[in-house]
FIMAR-677691 format. One line per field, with one value per residue (C-alpha): residue number from 1; x, y, z; residue in three letters; chain. Coordinates in steps of 0.001 Angstrom, whole numbers, plus 500000, padded with zeros to 6 digits. Layout:
pos	NUM ...
X	X ...
Y	Y ...
Z	Z ...
code	ALA ...
unit	A ...
***
This chain:
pos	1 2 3 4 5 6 7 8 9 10 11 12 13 14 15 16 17 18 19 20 21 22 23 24 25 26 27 28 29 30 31 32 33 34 35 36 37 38 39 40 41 42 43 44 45 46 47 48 49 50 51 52 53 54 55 56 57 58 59 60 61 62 63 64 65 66 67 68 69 70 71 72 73 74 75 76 77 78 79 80 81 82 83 84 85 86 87 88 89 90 91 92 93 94 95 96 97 98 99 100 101 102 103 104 105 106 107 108 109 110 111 112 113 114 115 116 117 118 119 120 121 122 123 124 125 126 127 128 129 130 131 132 133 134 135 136 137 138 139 140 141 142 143 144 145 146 147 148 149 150 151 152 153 154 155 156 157 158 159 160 161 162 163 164 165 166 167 168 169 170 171 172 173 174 175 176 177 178 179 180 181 182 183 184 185 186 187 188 189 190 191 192 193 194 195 196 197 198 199 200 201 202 203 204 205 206 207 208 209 210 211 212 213 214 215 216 217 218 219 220 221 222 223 224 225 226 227 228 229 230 231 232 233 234 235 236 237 238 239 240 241 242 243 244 245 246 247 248 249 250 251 252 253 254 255 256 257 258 259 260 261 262 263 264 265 266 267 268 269 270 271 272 273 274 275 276 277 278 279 280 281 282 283 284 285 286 287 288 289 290 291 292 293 294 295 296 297 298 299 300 301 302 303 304 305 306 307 308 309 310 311 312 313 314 315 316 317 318 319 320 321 322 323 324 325 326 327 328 329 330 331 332 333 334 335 336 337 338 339 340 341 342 343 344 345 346 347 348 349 350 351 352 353 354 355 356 357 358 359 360 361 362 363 364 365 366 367 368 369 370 371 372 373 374 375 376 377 378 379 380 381 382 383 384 385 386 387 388 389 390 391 392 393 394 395 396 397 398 399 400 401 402 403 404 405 406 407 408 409 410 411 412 413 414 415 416 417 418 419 420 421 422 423 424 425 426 427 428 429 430 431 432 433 434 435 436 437 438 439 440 441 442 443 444 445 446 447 448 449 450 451 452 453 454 455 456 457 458 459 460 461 462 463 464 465 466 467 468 469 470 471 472 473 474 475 476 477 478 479 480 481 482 483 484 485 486 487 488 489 490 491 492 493 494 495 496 497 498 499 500 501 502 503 504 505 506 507 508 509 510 511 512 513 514 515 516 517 518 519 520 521 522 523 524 525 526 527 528 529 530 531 532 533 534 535 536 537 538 539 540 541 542 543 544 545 546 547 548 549 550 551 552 553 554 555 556 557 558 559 560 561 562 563 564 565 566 567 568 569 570 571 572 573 574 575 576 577 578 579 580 581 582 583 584 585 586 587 588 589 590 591 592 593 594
X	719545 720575 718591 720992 719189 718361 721817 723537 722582 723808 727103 727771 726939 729197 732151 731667 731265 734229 736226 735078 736233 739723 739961 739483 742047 743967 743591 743763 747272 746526 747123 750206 749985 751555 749069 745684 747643 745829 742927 742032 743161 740835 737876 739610 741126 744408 747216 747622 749675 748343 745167 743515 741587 738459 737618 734102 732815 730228 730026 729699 728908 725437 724321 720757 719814 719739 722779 723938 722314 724178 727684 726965 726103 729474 731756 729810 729586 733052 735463 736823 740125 742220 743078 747099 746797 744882 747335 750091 749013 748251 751683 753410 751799 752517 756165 756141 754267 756704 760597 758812 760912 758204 755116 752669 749723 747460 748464 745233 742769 742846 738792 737331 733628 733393 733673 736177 734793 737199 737917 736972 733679 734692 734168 737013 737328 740549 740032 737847 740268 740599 738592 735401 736639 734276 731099 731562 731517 727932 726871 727723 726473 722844 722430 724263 727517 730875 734407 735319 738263 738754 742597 744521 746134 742378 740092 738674 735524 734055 733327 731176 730032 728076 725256 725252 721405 720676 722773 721512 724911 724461 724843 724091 723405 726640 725057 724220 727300 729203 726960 727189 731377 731413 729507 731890 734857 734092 736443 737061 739806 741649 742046 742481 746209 747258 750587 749344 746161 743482 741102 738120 735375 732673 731476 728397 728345 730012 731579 734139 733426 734552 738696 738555 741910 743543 742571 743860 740700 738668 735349 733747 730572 728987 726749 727795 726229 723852 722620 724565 725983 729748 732531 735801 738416 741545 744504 746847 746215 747475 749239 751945 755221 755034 751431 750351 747439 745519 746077 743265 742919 739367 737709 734038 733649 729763 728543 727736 731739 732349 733312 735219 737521 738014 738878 741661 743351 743528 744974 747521 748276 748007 750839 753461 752965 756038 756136 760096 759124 755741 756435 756912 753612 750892 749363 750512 753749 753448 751217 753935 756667 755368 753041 751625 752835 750321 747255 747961 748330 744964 743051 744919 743653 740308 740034 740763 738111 735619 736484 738142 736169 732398 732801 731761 731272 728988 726356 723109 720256 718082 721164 721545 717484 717869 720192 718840 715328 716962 718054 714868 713279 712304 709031 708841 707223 708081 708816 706730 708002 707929 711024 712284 715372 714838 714962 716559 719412 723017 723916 721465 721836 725356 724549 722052 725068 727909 726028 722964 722204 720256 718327 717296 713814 711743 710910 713932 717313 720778 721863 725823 726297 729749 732034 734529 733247 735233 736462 736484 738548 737990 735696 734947 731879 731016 728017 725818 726600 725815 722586 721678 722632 720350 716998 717643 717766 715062 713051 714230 715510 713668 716067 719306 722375 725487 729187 731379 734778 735399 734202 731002 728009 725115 721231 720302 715593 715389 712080 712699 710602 712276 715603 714637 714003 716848 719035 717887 718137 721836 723186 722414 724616 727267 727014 725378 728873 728904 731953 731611 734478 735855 739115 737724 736102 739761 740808 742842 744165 744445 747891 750287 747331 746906 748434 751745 752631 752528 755673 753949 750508 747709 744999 746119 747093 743899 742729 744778 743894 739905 740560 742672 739785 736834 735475 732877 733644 737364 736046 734338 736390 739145 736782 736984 739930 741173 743544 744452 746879 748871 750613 753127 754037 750785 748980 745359 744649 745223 747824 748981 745836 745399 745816 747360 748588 750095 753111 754287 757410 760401 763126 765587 762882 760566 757628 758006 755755 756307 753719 752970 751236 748956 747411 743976 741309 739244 736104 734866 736955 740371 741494 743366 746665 749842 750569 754436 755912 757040 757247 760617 762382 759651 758051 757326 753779 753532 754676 752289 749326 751135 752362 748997 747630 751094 750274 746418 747846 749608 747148 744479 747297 747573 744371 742279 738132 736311 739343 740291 742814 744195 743555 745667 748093 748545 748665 750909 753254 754918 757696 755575 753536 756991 758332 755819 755828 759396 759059 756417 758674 758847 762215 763349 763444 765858 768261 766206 765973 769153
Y	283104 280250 279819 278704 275145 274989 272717 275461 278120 275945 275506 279454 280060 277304 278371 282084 280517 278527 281601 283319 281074 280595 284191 284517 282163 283990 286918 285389 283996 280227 280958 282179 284526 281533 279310 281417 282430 279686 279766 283261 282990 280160 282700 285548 287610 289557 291460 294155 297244 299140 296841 293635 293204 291077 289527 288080 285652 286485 282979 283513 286895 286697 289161 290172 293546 292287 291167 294044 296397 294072 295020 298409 297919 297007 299315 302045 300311 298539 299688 302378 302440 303613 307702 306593 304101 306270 309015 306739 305254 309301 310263 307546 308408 311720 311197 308515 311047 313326 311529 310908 312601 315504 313914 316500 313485 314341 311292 309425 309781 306847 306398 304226 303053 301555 298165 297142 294407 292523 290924 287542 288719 289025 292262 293311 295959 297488 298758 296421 295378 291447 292158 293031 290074 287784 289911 291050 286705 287022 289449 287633 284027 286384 286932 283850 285289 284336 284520 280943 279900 283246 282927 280246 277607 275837 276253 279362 281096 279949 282239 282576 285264 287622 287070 283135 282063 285282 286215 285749 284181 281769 277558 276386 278179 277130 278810 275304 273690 276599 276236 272069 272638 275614 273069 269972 272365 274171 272817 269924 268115 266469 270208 272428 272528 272614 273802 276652 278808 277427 279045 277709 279534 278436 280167 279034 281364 281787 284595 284219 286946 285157 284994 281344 280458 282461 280507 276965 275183 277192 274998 276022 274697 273312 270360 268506 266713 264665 267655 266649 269085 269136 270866 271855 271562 274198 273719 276023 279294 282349 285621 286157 285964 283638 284243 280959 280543 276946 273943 271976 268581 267230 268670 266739 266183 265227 267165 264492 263482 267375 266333 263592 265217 268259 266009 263785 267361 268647 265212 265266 268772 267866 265140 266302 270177 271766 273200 274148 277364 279093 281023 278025 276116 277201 274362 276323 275561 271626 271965 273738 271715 267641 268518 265279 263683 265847 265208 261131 261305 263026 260608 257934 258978 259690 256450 254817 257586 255899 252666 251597 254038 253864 257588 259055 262545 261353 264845 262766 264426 264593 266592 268398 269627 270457 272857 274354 274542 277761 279569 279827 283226 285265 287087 290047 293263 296618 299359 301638 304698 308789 309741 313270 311627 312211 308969 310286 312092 312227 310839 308695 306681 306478 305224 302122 301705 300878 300123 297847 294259 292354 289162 286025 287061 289257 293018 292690 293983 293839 297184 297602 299817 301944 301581 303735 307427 310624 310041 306689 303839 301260 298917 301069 301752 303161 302491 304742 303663 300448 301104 302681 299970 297824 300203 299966 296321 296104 299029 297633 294272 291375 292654 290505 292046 290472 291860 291604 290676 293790 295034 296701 295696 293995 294452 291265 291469 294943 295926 297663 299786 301021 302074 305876 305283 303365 305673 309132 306878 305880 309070 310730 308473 308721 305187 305792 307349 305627 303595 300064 298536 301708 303036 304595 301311 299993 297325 298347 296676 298538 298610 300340 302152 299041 295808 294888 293010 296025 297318 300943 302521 302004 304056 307236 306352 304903 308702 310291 308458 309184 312854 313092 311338 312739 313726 311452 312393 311416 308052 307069 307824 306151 302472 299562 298950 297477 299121 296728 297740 295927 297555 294595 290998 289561 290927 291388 294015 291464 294023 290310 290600 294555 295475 298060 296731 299137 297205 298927 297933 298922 301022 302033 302622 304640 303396 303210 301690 299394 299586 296387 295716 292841 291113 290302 288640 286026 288451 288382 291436 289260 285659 285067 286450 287324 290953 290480 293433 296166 299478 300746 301159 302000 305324 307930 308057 311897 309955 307427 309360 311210 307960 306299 309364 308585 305127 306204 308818 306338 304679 306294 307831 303629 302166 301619 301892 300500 298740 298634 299573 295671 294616 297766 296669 293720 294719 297600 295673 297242 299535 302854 302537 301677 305292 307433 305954 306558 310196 310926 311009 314130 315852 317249 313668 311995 312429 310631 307734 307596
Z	196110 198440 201161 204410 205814 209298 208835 207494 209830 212794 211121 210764 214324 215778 214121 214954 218682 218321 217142 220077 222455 220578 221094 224217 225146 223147 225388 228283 227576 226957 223611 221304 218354 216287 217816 216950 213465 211590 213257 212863 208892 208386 209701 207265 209844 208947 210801 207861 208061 210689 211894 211411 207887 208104 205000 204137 201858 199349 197919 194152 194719 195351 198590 200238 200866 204538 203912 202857 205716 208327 206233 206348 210114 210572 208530 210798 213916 213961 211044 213806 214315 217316 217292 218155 214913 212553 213173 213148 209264 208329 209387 207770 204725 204635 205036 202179 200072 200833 199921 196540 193875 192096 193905 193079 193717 197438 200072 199998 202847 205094 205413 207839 208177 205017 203224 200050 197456 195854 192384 194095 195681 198866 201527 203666 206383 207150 210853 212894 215676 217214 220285 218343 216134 217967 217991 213911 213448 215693 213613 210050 211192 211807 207870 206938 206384 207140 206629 206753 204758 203031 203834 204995 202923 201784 199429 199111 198509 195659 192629 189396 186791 187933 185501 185976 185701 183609 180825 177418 176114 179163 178532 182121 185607 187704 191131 191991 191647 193305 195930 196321 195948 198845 200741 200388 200512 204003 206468 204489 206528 203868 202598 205364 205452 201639 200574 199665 199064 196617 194703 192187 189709 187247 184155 182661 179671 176534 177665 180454 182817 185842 184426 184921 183348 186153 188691 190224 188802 186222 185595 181848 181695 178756 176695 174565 171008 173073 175012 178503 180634 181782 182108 181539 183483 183937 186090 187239 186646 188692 188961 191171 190627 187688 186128 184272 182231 183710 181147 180282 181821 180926 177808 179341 182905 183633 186387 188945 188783 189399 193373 192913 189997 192198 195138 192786 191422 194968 196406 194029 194717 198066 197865 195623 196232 197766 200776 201505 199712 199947 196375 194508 196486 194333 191799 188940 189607 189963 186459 185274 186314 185854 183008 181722 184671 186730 184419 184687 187863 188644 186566 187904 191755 189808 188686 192414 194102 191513 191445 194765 196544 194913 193986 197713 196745 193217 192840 192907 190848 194441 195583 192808 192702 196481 195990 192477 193817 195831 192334 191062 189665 192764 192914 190648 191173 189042 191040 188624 190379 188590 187074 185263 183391 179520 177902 175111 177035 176622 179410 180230 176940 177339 181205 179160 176622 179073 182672 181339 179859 177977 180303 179889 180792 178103 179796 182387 182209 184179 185466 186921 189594 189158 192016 190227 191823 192947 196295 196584 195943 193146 195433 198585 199318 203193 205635 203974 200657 201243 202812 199884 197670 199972 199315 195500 195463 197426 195228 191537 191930 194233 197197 195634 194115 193107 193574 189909 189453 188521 191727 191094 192108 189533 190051 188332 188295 187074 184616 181826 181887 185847 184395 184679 188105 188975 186750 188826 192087 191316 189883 193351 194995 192459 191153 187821 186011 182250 182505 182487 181011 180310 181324 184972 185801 186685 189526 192436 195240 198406 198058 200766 202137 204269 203075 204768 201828 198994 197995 196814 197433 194522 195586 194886 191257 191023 192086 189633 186681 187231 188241 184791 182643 183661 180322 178938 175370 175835 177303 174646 172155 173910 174058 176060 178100 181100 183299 186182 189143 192324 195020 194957 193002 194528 192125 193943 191640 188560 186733 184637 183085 182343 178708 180676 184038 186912 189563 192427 193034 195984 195175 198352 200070 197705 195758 191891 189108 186360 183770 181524 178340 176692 179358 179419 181468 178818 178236 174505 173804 173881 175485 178464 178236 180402 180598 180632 178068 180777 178412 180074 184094 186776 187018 189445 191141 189665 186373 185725 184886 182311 180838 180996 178723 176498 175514 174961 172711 171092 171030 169098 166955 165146 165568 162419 162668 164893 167054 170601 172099 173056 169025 168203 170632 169080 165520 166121 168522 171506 170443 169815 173152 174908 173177 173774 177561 177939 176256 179075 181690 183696 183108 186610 187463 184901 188069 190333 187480 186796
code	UNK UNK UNK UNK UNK UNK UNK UNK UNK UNK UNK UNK UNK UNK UNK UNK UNK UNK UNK UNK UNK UNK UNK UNK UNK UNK UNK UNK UNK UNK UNK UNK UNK UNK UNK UNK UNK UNK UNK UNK UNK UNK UNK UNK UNK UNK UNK UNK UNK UNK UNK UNK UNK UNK UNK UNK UNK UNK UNK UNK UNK UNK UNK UNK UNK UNK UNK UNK UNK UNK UNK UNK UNK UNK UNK UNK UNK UNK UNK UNK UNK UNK UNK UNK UNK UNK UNK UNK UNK UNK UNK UNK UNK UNK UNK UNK UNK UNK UNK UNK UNK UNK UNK UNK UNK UNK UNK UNK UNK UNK UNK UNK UNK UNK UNK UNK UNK UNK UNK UNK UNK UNK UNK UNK UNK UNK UNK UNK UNK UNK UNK UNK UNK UNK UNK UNK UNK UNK UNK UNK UNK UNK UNK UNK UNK UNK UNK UNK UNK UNK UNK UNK UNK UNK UNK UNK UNK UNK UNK UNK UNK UNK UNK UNK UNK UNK UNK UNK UNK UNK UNK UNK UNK UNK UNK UNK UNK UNK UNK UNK UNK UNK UNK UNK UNK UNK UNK UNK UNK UNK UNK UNK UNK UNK UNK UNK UNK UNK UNK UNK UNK UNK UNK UNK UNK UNK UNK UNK UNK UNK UNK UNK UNK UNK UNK UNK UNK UNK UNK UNK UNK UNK UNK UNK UNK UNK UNK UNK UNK UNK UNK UNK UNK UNK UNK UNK UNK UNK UNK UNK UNK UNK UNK UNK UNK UNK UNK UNK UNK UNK UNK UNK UNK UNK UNK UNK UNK UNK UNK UNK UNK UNK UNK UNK UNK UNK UNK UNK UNK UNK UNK UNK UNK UNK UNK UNK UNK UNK UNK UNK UNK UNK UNK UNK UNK UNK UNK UNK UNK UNK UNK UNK UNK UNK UNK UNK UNK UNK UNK UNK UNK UNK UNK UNK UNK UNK UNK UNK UNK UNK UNK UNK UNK UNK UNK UNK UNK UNK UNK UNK UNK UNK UNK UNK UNK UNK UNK UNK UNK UNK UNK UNK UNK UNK UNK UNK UNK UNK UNK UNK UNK UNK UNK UNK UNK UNK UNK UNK UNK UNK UNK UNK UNK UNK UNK UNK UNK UNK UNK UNK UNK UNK UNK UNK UNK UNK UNK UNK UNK UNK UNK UNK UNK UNK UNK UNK UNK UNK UNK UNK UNK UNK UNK UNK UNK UNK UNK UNK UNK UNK UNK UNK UNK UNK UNK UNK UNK UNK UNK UNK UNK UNK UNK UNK UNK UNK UNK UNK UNK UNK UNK UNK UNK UNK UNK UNK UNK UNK UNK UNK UNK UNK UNK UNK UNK UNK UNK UNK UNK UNK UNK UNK UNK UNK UNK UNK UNK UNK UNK UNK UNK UNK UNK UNK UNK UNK UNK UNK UNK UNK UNK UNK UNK UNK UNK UNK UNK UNK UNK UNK UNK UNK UNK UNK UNK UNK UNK UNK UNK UNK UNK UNK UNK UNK UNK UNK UNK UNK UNK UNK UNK UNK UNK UNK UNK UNK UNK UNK UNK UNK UNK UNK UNK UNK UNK UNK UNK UNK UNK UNK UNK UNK UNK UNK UNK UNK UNK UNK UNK UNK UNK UNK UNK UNK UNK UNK UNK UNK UNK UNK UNK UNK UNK UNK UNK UNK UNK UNK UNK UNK UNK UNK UNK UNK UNK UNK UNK UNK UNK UNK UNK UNK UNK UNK UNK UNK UNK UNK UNK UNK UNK UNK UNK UNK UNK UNK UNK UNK UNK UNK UNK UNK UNK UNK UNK UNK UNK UNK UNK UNK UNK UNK UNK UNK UNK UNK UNK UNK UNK UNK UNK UNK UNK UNK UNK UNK UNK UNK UNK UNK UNK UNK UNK UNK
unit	A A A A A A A A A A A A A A A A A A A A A A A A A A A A A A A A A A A A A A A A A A A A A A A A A A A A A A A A A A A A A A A A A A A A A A A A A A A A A A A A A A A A A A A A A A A A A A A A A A A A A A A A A A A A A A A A A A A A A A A A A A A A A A A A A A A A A A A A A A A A A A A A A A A A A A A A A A A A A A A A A A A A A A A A A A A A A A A A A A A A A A A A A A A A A A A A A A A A A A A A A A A A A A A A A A A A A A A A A A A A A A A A A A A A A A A A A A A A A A A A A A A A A A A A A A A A A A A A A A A A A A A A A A A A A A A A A A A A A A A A A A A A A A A A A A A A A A A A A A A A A A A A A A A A A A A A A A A A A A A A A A A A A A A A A A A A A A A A A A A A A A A A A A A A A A A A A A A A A A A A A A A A A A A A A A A A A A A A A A A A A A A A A A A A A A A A A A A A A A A A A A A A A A A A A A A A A A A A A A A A A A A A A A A A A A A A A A A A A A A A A A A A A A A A A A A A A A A A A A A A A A A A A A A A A A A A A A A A A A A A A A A A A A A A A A A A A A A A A A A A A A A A A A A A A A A A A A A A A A A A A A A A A A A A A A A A A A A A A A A A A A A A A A A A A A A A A A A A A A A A A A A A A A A A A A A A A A A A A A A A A A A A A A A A A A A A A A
***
């Protein structure tokens, strides 16, 4: 892992000094709410539904065990809402839950104390409120966390795949450029007030696990015939409210001109990017729109950063060492601890079919941790889970784990011969279920539970769906598949790219879901693609389960041998899954559709 510089320590602590300070004049009056809006986005904090939302950066998703510990410190100590908002939130629920026509689903607990990891490797609490703001940023800049620039319109935290520096289909370990870019980017002040929010991930494997083209630079990284690395360069993916797949700009960028391209892409957004309307802002759009046009005029302010300006931001190899001398292979110790799990098991083979890796290292393996358990929400984990998660890094894997964009958590050192151990450790915490990319190991937003943006509630779908397929048997026979769900066009919980993809959507006043078909993130079971065939009007929440066991029906009723569920898809085309979705709806409610 990165090791913060003295530099780098000093830099966390004065900004969490200079947020307490804005704060307080905040509070004292000297400051508006429109005033401190920026500045309390630019250190990640929300105004959500019912509290503020704190999100914080876990730069390419790499995170301590201390790290962790101080997270879990504050979901206990200062995730804790107010008694008059907590039952304020419950009771709105309950009503909503309620006017649904035949909602037979339980409203969702609204927890507290706990911490939600997101598709882009960041942590967020739901209940911490402003006037603890101040201390949470003390606590943070302690372990060398922060929530700089995880909102606001500027670049973003930075991500990567998971397994970057380990996986055995891996080309180049992009930890070090992540790193370098999250360094130039912080409070960059060409780039602090973009037209809109910008976000940027490397993949340094042949697989892309990090969902690159989705983003508003995707960096694929690569060597070429004369053994130099590079990369290439995507612009202009996102979701939304018009999902694009990035174009490709630069087939070979070498890596010490990585800075400078950024920097010419972002200028240009940063010129000709609209701002009279902040859902037609995004780079995606501009891409979209100029085409070409865009491309030229990138290499054209490319050319002038070089050549007018000596190429400023030029990644010398001294640089470059510095910061890869920190990603180096920690010290490794086997835990070589007892364990009673049969090795030749049911469930424990399924648990090293689906949940472990191979490594780049002979005698070491990557283990995934579920987040996908009973009771919790795709990505929640509370104080004590998180704890725990901090004792088995520290027990099986050199104290570092690494949060996965499909948020579960990765142990990255682990011995081969401790997967027993770590097996009986993790099924007592619930975190050893068999799922990895399986239909339980879904993405959710939070949804309406707490986002004042959703149009509908996620979570308890999400709930639903796992209660209904709880079979391990049925799992497996069912295959890889990724079911993907927003609570509104935002599309946090990346329903564009679900093979199946779940869209709350508004109706009078009353949630409803739309439920698409074909997307896909760019994993090696199918390439990037848009998720835009909606299977027939919105459904019920008390519907959608039904529907989702429709189109697996369907499903497994056309595929040939040995294919998934998105090949069959694709084969079969859409019109049988759209049938037996519409045939699934619930008959005392063809009023209520009509």
């Amino acid at each position: 892992m990165y090791q913060y510089t003295d530099f780098d320590k000093q830099f966390v602590k004065l900004r969490a000094q200079q947020f307490r300070d804005q704060l307080e004049r905040w509070e004292r009056g000297e400051m508006t709410d429109d005033q401190l809006l920026p500045l309390r986005l630019q250190n990640g904090w929300y105004i959500q539904r019912y509290a503020p939302m704190a999100r914080i950066a876990v730069p390419y998703g790499e995170v301590s065990s201390l790290q962790l510990r101080t997270l879990a410190h504050i979901a206990r100590e200062y995730d804790r809402p107010e008694p008059e908002l907590l039952a304020q939130a419950q009771a709105t629920q309950d009503a909503l839950e309620a006017s649904q026509p035949g909602a037979t689903l339980l409203a969702p607990q609204l927890r507290y104390g706990y911490g939600h990891f997101t598709t882009r490797t960041n942590c967020q609490f739901n209940w911490i409120p402003l006037s603890k703001a101040a201390d949470v940023m003390d606590l943070l800049a302690s372990v060398s966390m922060h929530g700089i620039q995880t909102s606001g319109n500027d670049i973003r935290n930075i991500t990567c795949d998971a397994w970057e520096g380990i996986a055995e289909d891996g080309i180049v370990d992009c930890r070090p450029f992540a790193e370098i870019t999250r360094q130039w980017s912080s409070l960059h002040p060409e780039f602090s007030y973009l037209p809109r929010k910008f976000k940027i991930a490397f993949n340094g494997a042949k697989e892309d696990r990090a969902a690159i083209g989705w983003y508003d630079i995707g960096l694929q990284a690569l060597k070429n015939e004369a053994g130099e690395v590079g990369f290439t360069v995507l612009v202009g993916g996102g979701m939304g409210r018009t999902p694009i797949i990035g174009s490709v700009v630069r087939e070979f960028l070498p890596w010490a001109e990585l800075l400078n391209y950024i920097e010419a892409i972002i200028r240009v957004y940063n010129g000709y990017g609209r701002r009279d309307n902040k859902w037609k802002a995004r780079i995606k759009i501009l891409v979209k729109s100029e085409g070409q046009a865009f491309i030229d005029a990138v290499e054209k302010e490319y050319a002038a950063i070089v050549e007018l300006d000596g190429a400023p931001h030029r990644i010398t190899q001294a640089e470059f060492d510095r910061v890869a001398s920190h990603f180096v292979i920690p010290e490794l110790k086997a835990a070589n601890l007892e364990s009673k799990v049969d090795p030749k098991g049911q469930l424990y083979q399924r648990w090293i079919a689906q949940n472990v890796r191979g490594h780049q290292l002979p005698g070491m393996k990557t283990v995934t941790l579920s987040f996908k358990r009973a009771g919790f929400a795709p990505g929640d984990a509370d104080a004590a889970t998180m704890e725990a998660l901090a004792e088995l890094a520290e027990k099986f894997s050199a104290a570092e784990a690494r949060l996965t964009h499909e948020q579960n958590l990765l142990l990255p050192w682990v011995f081969e011969s401790d997967l027993p151990a770590l097996y009986e450790a993790a099924r007592k915490l619930g975190l050893a279920t068999p799922n990895i990319g399986l239909l339980t190991d879904m993405i959710a937003c939070p949804g309406g539970d707490f986002c004042s943006l959703a149009n509908a509630r996620s979570l308890h779908i999400a709930h639903a769906v796992t209660e209904r397929y709880q079979d391990l048997d049925e799992l497996f026979d069912i295959g890889p598949i990724d079911l993907h769900m927003s609570g509104c066009i935002n599309s946090c919980g990346h329903h564009h790219s679900g093979h199946i993809g779940i869209l709350g959507v508004d109706k009078d006043g009353k949630e409803w879901y739309q439920i698409t078909l074909g997307g896909a993130d760019g994993t090696a079971l199918s390439g990037p693609s848009i998720g835009g065939k909606v299977v027939g009007p919105a459904f019920t929440a008390a519907e959608v389960p039904d529907v989702i066991e429709a189109l697996l029906d369907s499903y497994r009723a056309q595929r040939l041998p040995e294919e998934h569920f998105i090949d069959t898809l694709r084969r079969a085309g859409h019109e049988a899954f759209k049938a037996a979705a519409n045939a699934a709806r619930h008959p005392r409610l063809e009023e209520s559709h009509a």
